[in-house]
C-alpha positions as CSV (number, residue, x, y, z in Angstrom):
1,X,-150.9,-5.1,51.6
2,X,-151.4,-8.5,49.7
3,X,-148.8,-10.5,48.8
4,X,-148.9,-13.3,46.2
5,X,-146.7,-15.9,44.0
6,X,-146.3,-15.5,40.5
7,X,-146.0,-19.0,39.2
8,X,-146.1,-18.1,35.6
9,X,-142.9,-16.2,35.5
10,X,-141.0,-17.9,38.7
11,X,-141.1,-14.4,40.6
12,X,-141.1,-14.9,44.3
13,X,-143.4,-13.2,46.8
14,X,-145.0,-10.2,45.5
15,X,-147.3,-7.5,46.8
16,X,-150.0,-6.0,44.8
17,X,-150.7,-2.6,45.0
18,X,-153.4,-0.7,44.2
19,X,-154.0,3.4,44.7
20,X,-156.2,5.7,42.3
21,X,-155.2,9.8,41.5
22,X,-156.5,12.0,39.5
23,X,-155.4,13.5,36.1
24,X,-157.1,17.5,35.0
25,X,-159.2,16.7,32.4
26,X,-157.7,19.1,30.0
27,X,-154.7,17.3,30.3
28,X,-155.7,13.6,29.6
29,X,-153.9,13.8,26.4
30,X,-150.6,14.7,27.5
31,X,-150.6,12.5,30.5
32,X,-151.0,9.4,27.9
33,X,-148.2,11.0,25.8
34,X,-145.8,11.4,28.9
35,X,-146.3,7.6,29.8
36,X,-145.6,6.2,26.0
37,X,-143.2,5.6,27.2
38,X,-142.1,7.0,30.4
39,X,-138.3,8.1,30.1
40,X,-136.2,5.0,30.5
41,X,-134.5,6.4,33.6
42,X,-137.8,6.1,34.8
43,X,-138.3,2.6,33.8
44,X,-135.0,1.3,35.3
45,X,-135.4,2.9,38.2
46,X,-138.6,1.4,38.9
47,X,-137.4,-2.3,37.9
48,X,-134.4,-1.6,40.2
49,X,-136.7,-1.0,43.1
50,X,-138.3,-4.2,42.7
51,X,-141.3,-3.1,40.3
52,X,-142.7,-6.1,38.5
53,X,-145.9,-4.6,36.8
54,X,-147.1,-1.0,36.7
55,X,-150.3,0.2,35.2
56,X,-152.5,2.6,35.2
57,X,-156.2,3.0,34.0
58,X,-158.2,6.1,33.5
59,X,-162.0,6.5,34.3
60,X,-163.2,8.7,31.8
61,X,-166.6,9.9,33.9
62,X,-164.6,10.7,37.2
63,X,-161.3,11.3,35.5
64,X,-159.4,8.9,38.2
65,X,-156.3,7.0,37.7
66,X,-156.7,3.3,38.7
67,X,-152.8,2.4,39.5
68,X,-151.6,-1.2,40.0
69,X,-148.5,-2.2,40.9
70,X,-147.0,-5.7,41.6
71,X,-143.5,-4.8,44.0
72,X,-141.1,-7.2,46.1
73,X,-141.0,-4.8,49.1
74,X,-143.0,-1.9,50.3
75,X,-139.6,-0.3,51.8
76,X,-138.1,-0.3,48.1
77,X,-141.2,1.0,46.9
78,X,-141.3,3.6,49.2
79,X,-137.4,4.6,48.5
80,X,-138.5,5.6,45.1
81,X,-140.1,8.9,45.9
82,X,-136.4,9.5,47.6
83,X,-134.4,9.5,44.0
84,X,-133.8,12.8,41.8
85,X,-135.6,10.6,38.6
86,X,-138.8,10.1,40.6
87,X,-139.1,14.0,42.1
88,X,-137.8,15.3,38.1
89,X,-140.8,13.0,36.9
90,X,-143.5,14.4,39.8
91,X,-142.3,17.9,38.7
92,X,-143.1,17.4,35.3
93,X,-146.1,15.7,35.7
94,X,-147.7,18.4,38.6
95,X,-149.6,20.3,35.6
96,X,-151.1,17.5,34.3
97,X,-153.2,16.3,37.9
98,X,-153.4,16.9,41.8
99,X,-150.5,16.9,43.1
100,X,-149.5,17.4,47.2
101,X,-147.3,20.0,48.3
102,X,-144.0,18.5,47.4
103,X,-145.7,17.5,43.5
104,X,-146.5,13.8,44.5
105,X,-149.8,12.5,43.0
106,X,-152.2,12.9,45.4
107,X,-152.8,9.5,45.8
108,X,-155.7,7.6,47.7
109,X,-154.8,3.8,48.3
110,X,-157.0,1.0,47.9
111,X,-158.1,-2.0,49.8
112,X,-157.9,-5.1,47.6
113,X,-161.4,-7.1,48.0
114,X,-160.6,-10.1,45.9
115,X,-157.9,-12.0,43.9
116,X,-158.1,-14.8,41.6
117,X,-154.3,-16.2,41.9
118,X,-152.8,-18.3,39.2
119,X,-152.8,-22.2,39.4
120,X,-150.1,-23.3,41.0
């Protein structure tokens, strides 16, 4: 877990987060449609756990999902996967990628290696 200060926009400590999944190739298309935009029950939710940034890449040899995520708390963040909006969202999105058991992404985190923060 690395936490750092966003100067530019006065937000206080944050922790960046990074994790990768993996989307069915067949389904690359409609995983970009789902996620412009993702339903704005979604969004709020998200900013109302203390979500600053979200994004996600895809890697178009291996298929991953590069996520990134800039949250205030890791127990917020966590609290999210509790909330009807989050499991409708994994049960709509299950299809699409690998899911676990209960239609979470399968998910893999990462271990952040280097970080050019802002000037102060």
């Amino acid at each position: 877990m690395q936490r750092t200060q966003d100067h530019e926009e006065g937000i206080g400590l944050m922790i960046r987060k990074a994790f990768v999944m993996k989307v069915h190739p067949e389904h690359l298309e409609e995983y970009r449609r789902r996620h412009q935009p993702i339903w704005p029950e979604l969004e709020a939710l998200l900013r109302a756990h203390g979500v600053h940034r979200y994004s996600i890449f895809h890697h178009p040899q291996t298929h991953q999902l590069f996520a990134y995520a800039e949250i205030e708390s890791e127990s917020r963040w966590q609290a999210i996967a509790d909330t009807a909006v989050c499991r409708r969202w994994w049960e709509s999105m299950q299809s699409l990628m690998e899911t676990e058991p209960d239609h979470r992404p399968a998910s893999v985190p990462l271990t952040e290696m280097f970080h050019l923060a802002p000037h102060p």
